[in-house]
C-alpha positions in Angstrom: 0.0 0.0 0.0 0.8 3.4 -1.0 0.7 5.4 2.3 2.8 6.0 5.0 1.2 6.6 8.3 2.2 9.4 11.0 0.5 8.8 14.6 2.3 11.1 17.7 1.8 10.0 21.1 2.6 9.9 24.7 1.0 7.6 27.2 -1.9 6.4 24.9 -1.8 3.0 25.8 -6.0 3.0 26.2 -6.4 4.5 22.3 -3.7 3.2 20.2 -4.9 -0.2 19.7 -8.5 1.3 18.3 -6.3 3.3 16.1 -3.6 1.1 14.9 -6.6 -1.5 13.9 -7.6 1.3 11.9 -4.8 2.0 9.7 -3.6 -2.3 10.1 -3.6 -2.0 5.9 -0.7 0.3 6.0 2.6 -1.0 5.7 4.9 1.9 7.0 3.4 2.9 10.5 5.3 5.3 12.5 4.4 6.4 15.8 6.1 9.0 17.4 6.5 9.2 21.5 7.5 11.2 24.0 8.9 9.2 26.4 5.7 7.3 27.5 5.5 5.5 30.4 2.7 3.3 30.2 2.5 0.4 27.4 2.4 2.1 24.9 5.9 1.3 22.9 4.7 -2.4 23.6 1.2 -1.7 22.1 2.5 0.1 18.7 5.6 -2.3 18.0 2.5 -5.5 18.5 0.9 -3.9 15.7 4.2 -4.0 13.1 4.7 -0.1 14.1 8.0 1.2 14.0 8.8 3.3 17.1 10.9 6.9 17.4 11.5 8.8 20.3 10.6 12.6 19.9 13.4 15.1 22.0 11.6 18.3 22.5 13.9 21.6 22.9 11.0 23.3 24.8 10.2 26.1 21.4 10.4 24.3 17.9 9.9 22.2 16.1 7.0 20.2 17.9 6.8 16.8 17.4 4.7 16.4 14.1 7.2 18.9 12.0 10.2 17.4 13.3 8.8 13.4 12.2 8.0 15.4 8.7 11.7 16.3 8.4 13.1 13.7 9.7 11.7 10.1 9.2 12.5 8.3 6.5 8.6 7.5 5.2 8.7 4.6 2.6 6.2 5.9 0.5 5.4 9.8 -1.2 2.0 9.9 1.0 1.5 10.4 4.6 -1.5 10.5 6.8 -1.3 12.2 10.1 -3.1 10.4 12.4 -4.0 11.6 16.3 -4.2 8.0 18.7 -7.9 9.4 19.6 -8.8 9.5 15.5 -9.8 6.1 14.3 -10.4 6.0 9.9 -13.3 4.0 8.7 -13.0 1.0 6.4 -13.9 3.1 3.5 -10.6 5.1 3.9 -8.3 2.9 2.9 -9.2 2.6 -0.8 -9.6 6.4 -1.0 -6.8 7.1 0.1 -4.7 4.5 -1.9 -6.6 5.3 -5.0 -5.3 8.9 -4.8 -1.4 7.4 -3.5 -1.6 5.4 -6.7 -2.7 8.3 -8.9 0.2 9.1 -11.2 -1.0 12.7 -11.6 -3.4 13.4 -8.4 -5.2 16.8 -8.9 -4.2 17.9 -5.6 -0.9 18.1 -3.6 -3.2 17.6 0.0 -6.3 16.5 1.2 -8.3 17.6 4.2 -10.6 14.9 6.2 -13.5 16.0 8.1 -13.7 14.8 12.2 -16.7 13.2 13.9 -16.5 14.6 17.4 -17.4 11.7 20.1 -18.1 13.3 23.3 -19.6 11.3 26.6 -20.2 8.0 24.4 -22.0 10.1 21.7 -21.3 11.0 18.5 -21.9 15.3 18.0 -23.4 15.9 15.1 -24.2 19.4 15.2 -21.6 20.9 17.7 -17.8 21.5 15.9 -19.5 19.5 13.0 -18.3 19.5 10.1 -14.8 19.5 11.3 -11.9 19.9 8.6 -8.6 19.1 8.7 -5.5 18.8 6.5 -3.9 15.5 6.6 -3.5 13.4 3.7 -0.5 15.3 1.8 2.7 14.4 -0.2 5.4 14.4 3.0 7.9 16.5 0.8 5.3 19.3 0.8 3.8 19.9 3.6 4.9 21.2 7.0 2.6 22.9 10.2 2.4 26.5 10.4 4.7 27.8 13.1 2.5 30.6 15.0 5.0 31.1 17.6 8.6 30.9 18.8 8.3 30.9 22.1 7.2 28.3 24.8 3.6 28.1 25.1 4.1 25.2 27.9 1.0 23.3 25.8 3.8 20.3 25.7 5.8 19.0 22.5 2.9 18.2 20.2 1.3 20.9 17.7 -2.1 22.0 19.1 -3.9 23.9 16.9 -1.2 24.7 14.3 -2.6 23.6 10.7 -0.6 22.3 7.6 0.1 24.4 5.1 0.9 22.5 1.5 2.8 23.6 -1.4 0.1 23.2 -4.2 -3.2 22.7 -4.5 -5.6 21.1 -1.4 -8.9 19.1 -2.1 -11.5 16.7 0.3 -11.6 13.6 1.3 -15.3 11.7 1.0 -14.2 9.6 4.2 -14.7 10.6 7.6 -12.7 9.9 11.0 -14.1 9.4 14.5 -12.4 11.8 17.4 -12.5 10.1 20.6 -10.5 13.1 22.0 -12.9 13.6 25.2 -14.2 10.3 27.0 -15.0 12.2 30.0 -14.9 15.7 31.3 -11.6 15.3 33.2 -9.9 15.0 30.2 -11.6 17.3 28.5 -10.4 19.5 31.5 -7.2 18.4 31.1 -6.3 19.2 27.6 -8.0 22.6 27.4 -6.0 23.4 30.4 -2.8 22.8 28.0 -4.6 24.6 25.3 -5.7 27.5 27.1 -1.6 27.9 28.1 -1.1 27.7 24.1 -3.8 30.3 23.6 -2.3 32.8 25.6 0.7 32.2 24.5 0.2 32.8 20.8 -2.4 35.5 22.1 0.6 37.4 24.1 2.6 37.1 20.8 0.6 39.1 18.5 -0.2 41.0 21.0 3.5 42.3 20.9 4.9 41.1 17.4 1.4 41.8 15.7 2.2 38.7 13.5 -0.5 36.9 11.1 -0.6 33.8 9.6 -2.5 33.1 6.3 -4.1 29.3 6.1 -5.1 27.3 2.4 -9.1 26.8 3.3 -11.2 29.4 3.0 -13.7 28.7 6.0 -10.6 27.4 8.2 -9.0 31.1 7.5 -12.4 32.6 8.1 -12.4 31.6 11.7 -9.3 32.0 12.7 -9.8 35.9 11.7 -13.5 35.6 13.4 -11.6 34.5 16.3 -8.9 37.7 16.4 -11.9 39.6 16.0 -13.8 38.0 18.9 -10.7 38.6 21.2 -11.9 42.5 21.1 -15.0 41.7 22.5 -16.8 41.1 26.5 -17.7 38.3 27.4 -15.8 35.8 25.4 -17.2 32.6 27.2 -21.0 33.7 26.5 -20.0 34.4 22.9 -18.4 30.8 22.3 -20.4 29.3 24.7 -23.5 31.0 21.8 -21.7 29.7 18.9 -21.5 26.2 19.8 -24.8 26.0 21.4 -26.8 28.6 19.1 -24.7 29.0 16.1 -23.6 25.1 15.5 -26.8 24.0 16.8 -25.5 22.1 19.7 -28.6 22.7 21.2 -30.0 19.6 18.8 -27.0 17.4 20.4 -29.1 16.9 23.9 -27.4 17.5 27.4 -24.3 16.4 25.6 -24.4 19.2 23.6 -25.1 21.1 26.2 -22.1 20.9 28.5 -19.8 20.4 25.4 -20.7 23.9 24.7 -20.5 24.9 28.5 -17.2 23.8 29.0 -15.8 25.6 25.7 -16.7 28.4 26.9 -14.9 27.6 30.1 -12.1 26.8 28.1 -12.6 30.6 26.5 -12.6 32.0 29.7 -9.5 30.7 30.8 -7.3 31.9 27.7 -8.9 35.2 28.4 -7.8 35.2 31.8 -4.4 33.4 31.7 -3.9 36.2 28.4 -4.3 39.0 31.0 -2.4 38.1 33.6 0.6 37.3 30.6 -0.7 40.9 29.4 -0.2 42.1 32.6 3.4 41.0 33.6 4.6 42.2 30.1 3.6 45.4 30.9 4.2 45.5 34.5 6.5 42.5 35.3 6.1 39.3 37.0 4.4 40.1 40.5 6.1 38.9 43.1 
């Protein structure tokens, strides 16, 4: 098979083996870890994976741009897989059929994300979800928004790919089992809420930019820079999950999805000030 696969981990013992059974077709698996220290070497290396160990410097490159660069993929095409993404049946032969293609009309593919969220599927709230990961290896590489330490940890958060050449979609759908329960929901929003403010404190004295491929995916990211002018930041994404996305139609689930997003927004507003804050003033002691 045509297609080289690209999962980074650390200490994903409980979701690797859902998502390796996924991908079982490939024949160049490479998962990437960060010094795990549950199963999760054992787990990959049961499947046929072949295992690297990621050193992160603490800035860049994070741990997806640095496999790019550096792994020697057997095959043109690589598909970036998170362990909490699982790719249905169907995927396999889409995907080949475009590896195979001797003239592809596209350079990079995005895939859109089914959101699973307390044993549900959400199919209104952050549905459709779009994301560029099926691309030529040679030609793509994540943005870099920031060079400094957003203590979010070693893996790109919500950096996107950006492909030299065209960009088209994929008919498959994956599953995202990113949030089995509200602690790690918690959790990881606590990490990305430290990545927000970062990158938030960072324009905020650089004024930087960056310019994405997709239209709509562009389109929010300036809708977000917009929103970070306005009061009351949790209502508003708390609204556009729940009002906007229709989350409403997604039950309780939906519900506290929305809910804890905007808890999520309230927390890069506040860990923003207080960085804000200590630039202007310095650190209080």
């Amino acid at each position: 098979m045509s297609v080289s696969i690209l999962i980074p981990i650390k200490n994903e013992a409980k979701n690797l083996p859902r998502c390796l059974k996924s991908v079982a077709w490939s024949d160049d698996i490479f998962v990437v870890d960060s010094a795990s220290t549950d199963a999760s070497r054992e787990i990959a290396e049961q499947f046929g994976a072949k295992v690297v160990q990621f050193q992160f410097n603490g800035i860049w490159p994070k741990k997806k741009n640095w496999a790019l660069e550096n792994l020697p993929f057997k095959h043109e095409w690589v598909f970036i897989l998170d362990a909490d993404e699982v790719l249905p049946p169907g995927a396999e032969a889409e995907l080949c059929a475009i590896a195979h293609d001797p003239h592809p009309p596209f350079e990079g593919y995005w895939i859109n994300r089914r959101f699973m969220f307390m044993g549900r599927w959400l199919k209104h709230a952050y549905y459709p979800n779009w994301n560029l990961r099926f691309f030529k290896h040679r030609l793509g590489r994540y943005e870099q928004l920031t060079n400094v330490d957003t203590q979010s940890g070693d893996n790109e958060v919500h950096e996107h790919v950006v492909v030299q050449g065209g960009t088209g979609f994929l008919k498959s759908e994956m599953d995202h089992y990113a949030f089995p329960s509200v602690d790690v929901f918690v959790e990881k929003h606590n990490r990305y809420s430290n990545w927000e403010s970062r990158v938030a404190l960072d324009r905020y004295l650089h004024a930087s930019e960056a310019h994405l491929q997709k239209g709509n995916v562009g389109w929010r990211r300036r809708l977000k820079q917009i929103s970070h002018h306005l009061p009351c930041r949790e209502w508003l994404r708390f609204l556009y999950v729940y009002v906007w996305q229709r989350g409403f139609l997604d039950g309780k689930e939906g519900y506290y999805f929305a809910r804890l997003h905007g808890f999520y927004e309230f927390l890069s507003v506040a860990k923003t000030f207080e960085l804000k804050k200590e630039a202007n003033t310095g650190p209080q002691k």
